[in-house]
C-alpha positions as CSV (number, residue, x, y, z in Angstrom):
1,X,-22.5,17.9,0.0
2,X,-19.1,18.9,1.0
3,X,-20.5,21.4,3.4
4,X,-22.2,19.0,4.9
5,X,-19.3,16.6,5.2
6,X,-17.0,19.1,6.9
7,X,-19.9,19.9,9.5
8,X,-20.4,16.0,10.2
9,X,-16.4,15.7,10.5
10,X,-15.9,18.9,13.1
11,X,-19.1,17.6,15.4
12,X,-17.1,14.3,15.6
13,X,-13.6,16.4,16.7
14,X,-15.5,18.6,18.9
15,X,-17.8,16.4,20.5
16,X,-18.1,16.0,24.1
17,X,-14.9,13.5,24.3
18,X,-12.6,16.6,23.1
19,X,-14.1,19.2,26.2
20,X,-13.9,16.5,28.7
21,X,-9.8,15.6,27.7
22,X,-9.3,19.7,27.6
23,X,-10.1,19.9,30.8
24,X,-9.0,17.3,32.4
25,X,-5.6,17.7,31.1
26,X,-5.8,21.4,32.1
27,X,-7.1,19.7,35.4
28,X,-4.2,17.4,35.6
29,X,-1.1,19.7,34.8
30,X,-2.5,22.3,37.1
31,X,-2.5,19.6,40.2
32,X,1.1,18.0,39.2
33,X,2.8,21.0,38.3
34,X,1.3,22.9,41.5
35,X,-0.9,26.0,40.0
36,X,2.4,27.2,38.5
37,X,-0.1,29.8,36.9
38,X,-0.7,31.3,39.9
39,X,2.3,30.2,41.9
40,X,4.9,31.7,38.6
41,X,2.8,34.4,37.7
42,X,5.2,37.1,38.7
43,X,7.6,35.3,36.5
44,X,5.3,35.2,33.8
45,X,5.9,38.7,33.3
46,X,9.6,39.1,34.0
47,X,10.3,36.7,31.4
48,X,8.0,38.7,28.7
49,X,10.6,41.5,28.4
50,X,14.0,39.5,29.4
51,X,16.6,37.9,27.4
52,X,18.2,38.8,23.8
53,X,17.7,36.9,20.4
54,X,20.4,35.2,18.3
55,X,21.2,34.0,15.1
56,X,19.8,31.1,16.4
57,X,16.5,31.8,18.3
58,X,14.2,35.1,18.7
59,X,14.1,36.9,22.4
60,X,11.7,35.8,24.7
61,X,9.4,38.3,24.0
62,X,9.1,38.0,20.2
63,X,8.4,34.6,21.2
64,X,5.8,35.8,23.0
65,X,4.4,38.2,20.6
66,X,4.5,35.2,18.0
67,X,2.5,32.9,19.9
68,X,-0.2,35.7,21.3
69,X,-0.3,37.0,17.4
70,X,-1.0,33.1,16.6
71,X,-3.7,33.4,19.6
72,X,-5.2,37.1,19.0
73,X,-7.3,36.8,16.0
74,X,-10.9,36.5,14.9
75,X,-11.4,33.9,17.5
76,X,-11.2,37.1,20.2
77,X,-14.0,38.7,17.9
78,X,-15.9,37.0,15.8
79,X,-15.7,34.0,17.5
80,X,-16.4,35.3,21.0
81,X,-19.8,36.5,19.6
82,X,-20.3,33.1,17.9
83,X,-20.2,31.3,21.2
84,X,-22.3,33.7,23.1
85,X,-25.0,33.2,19.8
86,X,-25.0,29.4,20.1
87,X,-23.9,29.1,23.8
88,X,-25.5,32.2,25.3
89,X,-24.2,34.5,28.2
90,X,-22.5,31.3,30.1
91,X,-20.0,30.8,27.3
92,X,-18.1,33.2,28.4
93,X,-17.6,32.2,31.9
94,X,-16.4,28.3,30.8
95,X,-14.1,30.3,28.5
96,X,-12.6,31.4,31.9
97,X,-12.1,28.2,32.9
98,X,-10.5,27.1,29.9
99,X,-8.4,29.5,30.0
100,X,-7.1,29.4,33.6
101,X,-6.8,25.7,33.3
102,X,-5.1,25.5,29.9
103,X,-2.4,28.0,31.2
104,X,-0.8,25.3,32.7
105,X,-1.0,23.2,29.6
106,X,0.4,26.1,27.8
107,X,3.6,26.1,30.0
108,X,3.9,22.1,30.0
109,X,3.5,22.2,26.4
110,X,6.2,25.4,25.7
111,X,8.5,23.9,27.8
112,X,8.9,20.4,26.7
113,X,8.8,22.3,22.9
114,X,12.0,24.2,24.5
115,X,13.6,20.8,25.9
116,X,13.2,19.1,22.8
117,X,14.2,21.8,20.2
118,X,16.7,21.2,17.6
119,X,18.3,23.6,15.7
120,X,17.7,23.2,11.7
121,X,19.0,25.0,9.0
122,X,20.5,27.5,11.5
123,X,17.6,28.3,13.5
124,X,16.0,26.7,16.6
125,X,12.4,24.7,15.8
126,X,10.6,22.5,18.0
127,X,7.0,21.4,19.2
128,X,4.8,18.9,19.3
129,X,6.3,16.6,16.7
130,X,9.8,17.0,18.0
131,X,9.0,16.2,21.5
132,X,6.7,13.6,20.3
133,X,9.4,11.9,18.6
134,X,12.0,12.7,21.0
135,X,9.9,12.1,24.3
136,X,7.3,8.9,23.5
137,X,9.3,7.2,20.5
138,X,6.9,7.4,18.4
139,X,7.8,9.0,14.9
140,X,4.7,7.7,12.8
141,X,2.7,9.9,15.5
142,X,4.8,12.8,15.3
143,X,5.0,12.9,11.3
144,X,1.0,12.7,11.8
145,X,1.0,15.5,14.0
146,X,3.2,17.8,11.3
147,X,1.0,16.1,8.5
148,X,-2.2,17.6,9.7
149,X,-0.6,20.8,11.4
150,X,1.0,21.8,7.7
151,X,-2.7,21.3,6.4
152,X,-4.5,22.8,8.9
153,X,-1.9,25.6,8.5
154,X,-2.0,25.9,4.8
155,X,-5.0,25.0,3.7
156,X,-8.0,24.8,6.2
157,X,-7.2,28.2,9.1
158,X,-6.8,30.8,6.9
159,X,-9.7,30.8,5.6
160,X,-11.8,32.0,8.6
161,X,-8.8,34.5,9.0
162,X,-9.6,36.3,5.7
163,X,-12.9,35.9,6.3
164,X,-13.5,38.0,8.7
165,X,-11.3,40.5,7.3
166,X,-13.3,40.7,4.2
167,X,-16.6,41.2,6.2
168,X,-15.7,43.6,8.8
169,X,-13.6,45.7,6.0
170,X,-16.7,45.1,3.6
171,X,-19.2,46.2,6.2
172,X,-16.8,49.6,7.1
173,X,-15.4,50.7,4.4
174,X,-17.9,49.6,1.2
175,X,-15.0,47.4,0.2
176,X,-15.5,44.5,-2.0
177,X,-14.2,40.9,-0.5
178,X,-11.8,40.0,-3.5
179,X,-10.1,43.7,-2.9
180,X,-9.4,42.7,0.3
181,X,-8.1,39.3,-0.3
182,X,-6.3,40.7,-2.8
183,X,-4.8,43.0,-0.8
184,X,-3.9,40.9,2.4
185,X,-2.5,38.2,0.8
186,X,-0.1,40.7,-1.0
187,X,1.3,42.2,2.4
188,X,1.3,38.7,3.9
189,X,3.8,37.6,1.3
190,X,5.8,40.4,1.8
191,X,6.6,39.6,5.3
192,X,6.9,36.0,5.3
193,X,9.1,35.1,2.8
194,X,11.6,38.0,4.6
195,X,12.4,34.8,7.1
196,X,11.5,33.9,10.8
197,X,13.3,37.4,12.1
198,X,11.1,39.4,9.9
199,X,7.6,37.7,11.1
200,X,9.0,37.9,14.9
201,X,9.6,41.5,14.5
202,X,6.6,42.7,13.0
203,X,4.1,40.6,15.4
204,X,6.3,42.0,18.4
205,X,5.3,45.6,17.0
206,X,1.8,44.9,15.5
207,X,-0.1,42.9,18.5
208,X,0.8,44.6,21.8
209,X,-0.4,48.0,20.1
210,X,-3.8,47.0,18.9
211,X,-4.4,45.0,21.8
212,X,-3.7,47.5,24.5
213,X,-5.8,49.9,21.7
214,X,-8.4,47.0,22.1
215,X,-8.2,46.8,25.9
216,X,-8.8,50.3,26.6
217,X,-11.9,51.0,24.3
218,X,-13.6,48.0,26.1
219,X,-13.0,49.6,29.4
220,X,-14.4,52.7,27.9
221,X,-17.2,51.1,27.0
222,X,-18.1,49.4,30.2
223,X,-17.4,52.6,32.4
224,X,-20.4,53.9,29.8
225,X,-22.3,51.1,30.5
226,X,-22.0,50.7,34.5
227,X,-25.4,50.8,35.3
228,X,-25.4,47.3,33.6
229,X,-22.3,45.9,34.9
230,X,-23.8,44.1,38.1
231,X,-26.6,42.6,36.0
232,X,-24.4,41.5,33.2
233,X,-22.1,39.4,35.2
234,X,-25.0,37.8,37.2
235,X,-26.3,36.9,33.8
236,X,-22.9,35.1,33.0
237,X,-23.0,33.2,36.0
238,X,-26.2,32.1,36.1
239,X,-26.2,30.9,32.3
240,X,-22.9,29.1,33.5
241,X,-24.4,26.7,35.7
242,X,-28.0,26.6,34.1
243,X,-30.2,28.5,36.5
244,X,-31.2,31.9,34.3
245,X,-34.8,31.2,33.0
246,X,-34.0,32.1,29.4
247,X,-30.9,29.7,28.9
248,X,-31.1,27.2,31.5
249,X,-32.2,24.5,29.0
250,X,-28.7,25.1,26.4
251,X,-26.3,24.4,29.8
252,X,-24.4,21.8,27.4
253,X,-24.1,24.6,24.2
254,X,-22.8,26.8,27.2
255,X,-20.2,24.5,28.0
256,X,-19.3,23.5,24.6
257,X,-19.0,26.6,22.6
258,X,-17.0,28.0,25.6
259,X,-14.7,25.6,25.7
260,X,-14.4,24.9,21.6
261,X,-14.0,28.8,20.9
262,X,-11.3,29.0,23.6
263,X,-9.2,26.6,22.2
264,X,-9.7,28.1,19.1
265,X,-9.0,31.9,20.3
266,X,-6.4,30.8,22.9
267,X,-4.7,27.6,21.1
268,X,-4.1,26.2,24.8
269,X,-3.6,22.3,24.1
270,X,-3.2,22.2,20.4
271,X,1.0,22.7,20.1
272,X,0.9,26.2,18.1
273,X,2.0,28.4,21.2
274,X,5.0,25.5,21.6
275,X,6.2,25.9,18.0
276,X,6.7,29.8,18.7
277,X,8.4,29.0,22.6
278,X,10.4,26.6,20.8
279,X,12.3,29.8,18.9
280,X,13.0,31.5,21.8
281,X,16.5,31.9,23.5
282,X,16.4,31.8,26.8
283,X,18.7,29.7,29.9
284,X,16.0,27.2,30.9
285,X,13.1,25.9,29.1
286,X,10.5,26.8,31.9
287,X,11.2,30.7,31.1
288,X,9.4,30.7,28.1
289,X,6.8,27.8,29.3
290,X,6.0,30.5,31.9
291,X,5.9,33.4,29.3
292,X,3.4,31.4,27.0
293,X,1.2,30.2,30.1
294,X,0.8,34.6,30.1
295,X,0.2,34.8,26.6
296,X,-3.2,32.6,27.3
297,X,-4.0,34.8,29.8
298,X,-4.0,37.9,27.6
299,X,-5.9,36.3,24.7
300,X,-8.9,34.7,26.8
301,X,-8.9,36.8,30.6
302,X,-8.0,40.1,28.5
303,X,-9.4,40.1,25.2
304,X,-11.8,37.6,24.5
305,X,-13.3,38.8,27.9
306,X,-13.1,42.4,26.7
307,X,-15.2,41.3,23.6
308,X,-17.9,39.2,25.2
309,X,-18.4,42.2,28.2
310,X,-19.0,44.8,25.5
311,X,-21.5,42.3,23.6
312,X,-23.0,41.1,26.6
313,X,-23.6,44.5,28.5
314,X,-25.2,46.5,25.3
315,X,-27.5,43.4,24.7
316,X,-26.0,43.4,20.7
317,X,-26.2,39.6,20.4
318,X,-29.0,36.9,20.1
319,X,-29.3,33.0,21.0
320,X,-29.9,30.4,18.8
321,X,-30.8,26.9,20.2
322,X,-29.1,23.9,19.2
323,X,-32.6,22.7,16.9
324,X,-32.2,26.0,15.4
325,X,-34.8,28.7,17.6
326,X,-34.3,31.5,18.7
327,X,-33.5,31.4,22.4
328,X,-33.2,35.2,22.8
329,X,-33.1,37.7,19.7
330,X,-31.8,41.4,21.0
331,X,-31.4,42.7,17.9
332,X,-33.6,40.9,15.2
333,X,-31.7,40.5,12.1
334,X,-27.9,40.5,13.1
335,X,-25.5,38.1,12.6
336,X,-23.1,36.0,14.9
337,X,-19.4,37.1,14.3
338,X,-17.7,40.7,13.8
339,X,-21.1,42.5,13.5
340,X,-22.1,41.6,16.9
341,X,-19.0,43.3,18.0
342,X,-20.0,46.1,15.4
343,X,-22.9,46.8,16.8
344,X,-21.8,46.8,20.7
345,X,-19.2,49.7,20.2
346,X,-21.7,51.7,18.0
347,X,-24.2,51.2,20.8
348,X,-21.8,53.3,23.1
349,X,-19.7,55.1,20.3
350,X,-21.8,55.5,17.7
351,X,-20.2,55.5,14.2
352,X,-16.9,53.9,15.8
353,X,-17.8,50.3,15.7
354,X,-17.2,49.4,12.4
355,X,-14.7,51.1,11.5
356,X,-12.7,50.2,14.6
357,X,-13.1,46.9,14.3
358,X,-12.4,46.4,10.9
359,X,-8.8,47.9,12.2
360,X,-8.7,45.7,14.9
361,X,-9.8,42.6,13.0
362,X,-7.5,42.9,10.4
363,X,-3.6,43.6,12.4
364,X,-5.6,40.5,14.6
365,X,-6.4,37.9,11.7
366,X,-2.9,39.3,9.8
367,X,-0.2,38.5,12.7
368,X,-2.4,35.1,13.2
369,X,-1.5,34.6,9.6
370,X,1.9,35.2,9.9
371,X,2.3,32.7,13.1
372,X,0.9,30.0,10.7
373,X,3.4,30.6,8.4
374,X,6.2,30.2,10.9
375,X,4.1,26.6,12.5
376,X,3.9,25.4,8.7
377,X,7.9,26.1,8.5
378,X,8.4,24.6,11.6
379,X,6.1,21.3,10.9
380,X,7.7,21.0,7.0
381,X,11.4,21.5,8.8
382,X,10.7,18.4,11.0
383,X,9.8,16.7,7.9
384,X,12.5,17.1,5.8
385,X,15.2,17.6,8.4
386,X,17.5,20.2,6.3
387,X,16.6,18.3,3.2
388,X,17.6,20.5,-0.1
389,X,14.0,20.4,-0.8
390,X,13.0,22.0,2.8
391,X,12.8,25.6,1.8
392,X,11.6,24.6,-2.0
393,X,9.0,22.3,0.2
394,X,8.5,25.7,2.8
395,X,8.1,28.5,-0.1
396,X,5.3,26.0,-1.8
397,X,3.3,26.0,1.3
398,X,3.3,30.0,1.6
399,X,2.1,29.8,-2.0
400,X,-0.5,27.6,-0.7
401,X,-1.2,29.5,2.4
402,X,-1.1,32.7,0.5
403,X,-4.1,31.1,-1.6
404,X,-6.3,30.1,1.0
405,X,-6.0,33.6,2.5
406,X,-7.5,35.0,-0.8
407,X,-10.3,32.2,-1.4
408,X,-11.3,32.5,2.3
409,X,-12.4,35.9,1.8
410,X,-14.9,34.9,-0.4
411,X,-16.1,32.1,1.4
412,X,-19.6,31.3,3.8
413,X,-19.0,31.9,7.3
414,X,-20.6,28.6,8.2
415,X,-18.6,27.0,5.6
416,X,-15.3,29.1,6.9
417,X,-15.6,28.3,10.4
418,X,-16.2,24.8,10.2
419,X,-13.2,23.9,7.8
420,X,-11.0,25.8,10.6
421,X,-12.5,23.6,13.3
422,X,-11.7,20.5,11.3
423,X,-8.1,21.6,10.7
424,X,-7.4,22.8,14.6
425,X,-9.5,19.6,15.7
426,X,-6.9,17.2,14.4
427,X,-4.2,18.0,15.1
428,X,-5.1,19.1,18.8
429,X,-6.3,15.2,19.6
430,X,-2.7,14.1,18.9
431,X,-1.0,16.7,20.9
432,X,-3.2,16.3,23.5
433,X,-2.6,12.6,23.9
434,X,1.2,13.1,24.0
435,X,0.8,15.7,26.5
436,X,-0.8,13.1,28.7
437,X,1.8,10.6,28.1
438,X,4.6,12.7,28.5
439,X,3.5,14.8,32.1
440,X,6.3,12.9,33.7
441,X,8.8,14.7,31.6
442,X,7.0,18.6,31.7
443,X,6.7,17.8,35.8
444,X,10.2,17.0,36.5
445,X,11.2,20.3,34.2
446,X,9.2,22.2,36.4
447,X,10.2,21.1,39.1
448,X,13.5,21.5,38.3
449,X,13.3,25.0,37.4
450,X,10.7,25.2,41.1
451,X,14.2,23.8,43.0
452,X,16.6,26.4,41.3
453,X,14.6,29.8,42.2
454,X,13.5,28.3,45.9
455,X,17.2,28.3,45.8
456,X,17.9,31.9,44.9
457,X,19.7,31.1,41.3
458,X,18.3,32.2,37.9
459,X,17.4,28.6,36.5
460,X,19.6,26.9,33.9
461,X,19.1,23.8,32.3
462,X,21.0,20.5,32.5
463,X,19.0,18.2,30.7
464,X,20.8,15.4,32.6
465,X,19.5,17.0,36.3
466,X,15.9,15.4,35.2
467,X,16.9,12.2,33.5
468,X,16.5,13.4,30.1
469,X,19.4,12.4,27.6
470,X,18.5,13.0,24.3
471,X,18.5,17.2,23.9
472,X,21.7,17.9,22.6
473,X,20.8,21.6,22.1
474,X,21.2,22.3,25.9
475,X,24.2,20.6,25.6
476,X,25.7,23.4,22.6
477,X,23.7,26.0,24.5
478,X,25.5,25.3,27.8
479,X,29.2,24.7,25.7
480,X,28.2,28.7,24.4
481,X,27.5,30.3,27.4
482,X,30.5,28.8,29.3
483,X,32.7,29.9,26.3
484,X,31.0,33.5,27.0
485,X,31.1,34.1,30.6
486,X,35.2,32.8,30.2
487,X,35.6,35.3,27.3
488,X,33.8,38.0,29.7
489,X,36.2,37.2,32.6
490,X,39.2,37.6,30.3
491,X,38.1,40.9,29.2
492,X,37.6,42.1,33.0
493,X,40.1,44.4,34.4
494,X,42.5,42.9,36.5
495,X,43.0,39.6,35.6
């Protein structure tokens, strides 16, 4: 019964209303903002290594590597090969689109996060339900938005998480599921509850390794494989747009599962990425807008493509239509998620598949974990507002969190996938709404920050310059820096 329930409940979040507003916002940002993820992408990656942290905020690039561990996890595996099983071949190619489309809501979304930040209990926190609040007005919105993110956070998207973990570990290494919930749950505690410098510093070490480690076994395994290169990618394209014999009559699965499991994999639209740009230090809010606009690149054009090329051209997936036959079976018997992924890398490197990505598949799903507990601190400090009770309140929901990484392991994979949907579902319809409503704002930031390098200056922010009025951050940020750059000419020789 509640199996059923939770399916019912994620078919009405993800039905064709949620792809069509993904897109269209994606659509709409890219046109008013002027492809600023083409036109900024050289920027994109100066901003990844530039700029220091403080006691205040984390560097850009810890930002970074918070959001991309929040994005890199078993979406880019397991649920890569789920949407080539239900969507076939074509998935992949509207998980492009997504991608490339939701850069630019990456980078409105970061960057109104950045001009709306406050700083609480000593550190800098912002996102959707600050510039909610701030931007529209409309509190009773924003405290839904941090209702539903501190559940989905807690309770319902760790439990794919561990999942996957516990299957790809199980299917290795011979390791019962419990063991390994035991076990990640024990070195998720231990990082978390060392504060939002500890989780910042581990991600920024953990996820650029094992992706580039990631990265360069899928090109390995495609320069195997070139024979099948050419075919593959016709294949993709010709599922894409309906005209490939075999899965011309699932063009709507195609669409769908590409564009659900990149919002899933990527987080593009749904205000986790803006949480993490939120922490970041940096001189104008842009910079880090840009920065997270690349950290959607490198989960879904990187990684997720990675995965679904090394599936795709050793033929170790099959297709299930939507009334439940088999549309193509490969390899009779196997089963969408890690396997899939398994089974492609042991079709080149035989032996290595498991084992490899039960490494990859756990430092992806662990740093994922670790971003949630930094959005569930960030969503419970909006709440409370340096209440007494926020870090009593914050501690509770890492208990909590910590829980549902341990029962997830233990749990279906329908079951798993489709309480994660639910969660990321809900509270991506609200943030998407206020996006809409507030493009205005995220424009005139940009183009702001457009007018400032077309003038040759390194951007800084006046909130004022683009009619803005109520981020009194910028205003201590700017009082700081012009406190510094005085106490720097007084210490220069000669005056």
């Amino acid at each position: 019964m509640l199996d059923s329930t939770i399916a019912r409940v994620n078919e009405l979040l993800w039905s064709t209303p949620m792809v069509v507003l993904v897109l269209a916002a994606g659509v709409w940002f890219t046109v008013r903002m002027v492809v600023p993820q083409v036109r900024r992408l050289p920027d994109m990656v100066r901003y990844l290594v530039g700029g220091d942290d403080s006691t205040q905020g984390l560097s850009s690039f810890q930002s970074f590597a918070m959001a991309l561990g929040g994005r890199v996890g078993v979406g880019n595996i397991a649920g890569v090969a789920t949407a080539i099983h239900f969507g076939g071949p074509g998935a992949l190619f509207w998980m492009w689109v997504t991608a490339f489309v939701g850069a630019a809501v990456a980078i409105a979304e970061s960057s109104l996060a950045q001009v709306y930040k406050e700083e609480v209990g000593g550190e800098y926190r912002g996102g959707p339900a600050f510039y909610i609040e701030k931007g529209l007005g409309w509190r009773w919105l924003a405290v839904l938005y941090a209702v539903a993110a501190v559940f989905a956070l807690t309770i319902t998207g760790p439990s794919i998480q561990s999942y996957n973990i516990a299957v790809s570990v199980e299917s290795a290494f011979s390791v019962p599921p419990w063991v390994t919930g035991v076990v990640v749950t024990a070195l998720f505690s231990l990082v978390v509850f060392g504060g939002m410098h500890r989780i910042g510093r581990v991600v920024g070490l953990v996820v650029p390794i094992m992706a580039a480690a990631y990265i360069l076994l899928g090109i390995a395994l495609l320069v195997l494989n070139a024979d099948a290169v050419p075919e593959m990618f016709g294949l993709i394209f010709r599922s894409a747009f309906g005209s490939d014999a075999a899965f011309g009559g699932i063009l709507g699965a195609a669409i769908m599962w590409g564009v659900k499991r990149a919002i899933y994999s990527s987080e593009v639209g749904t205000g986790s990425g803006a949480q993490a740009a939120a922490a970041a230090e940096v001189s104008h809010p842009v910079k880090q807008g840009l920065a997270q606009g690349f950290s959607a690149y490198v989960d879904t054009l990187l990684i997720c493509t990675v995965t679904g090329l090394m599936i795709l051209v050793t033929g170790s997936y099959n297709v299930e239509g939507p009334d439940g036959q088999m549309v193509a079976e490969n390899v009779p018997g196997l089963v969408q998620g890690p396997e899939s992924t398994q089974a492609a890398i042991d079709a080149s490197f035989p032996g290595l598949g498991s084992a490899f990505i039960a490494v990859a598949m756990f430092f992806f799903a662990f740093t994922t974990l670790l971003s949630f507990a930094f959005y569930a601190d960030t969503n419970i400090a909006y709440l409370l507002r340096s209440s007494r009770r926020e870090r009593l309140v914050v501690n509770v929901a890492w208990v909590l969190l910590a829980g549902s990484i341990f029962l997830g392991s233990l749990r279906s994979a329908t079951f798993a996938w489709n309480l994660a949907d639910v969660g990321l579902g809900l509270y991506t319809w609200i943030n998407l709404v206020a996006l809409v409503l507030l493009s205005r704002q995220a424009t005139a930031v940009v183009r702001d920050y457009d007018r400032q390098r077309s003038a040759g200056l390194d951007p800084v922010f006046d909130p004022e310059d683009v009619g803005i009025t109520n981020a009194p951050v910028w205003k201590e940020i700017a009082a700081r820096r012009s406190a510094e750059e005085s106490a720097s000419r007084s210490q220069t020789p000669g005056r």
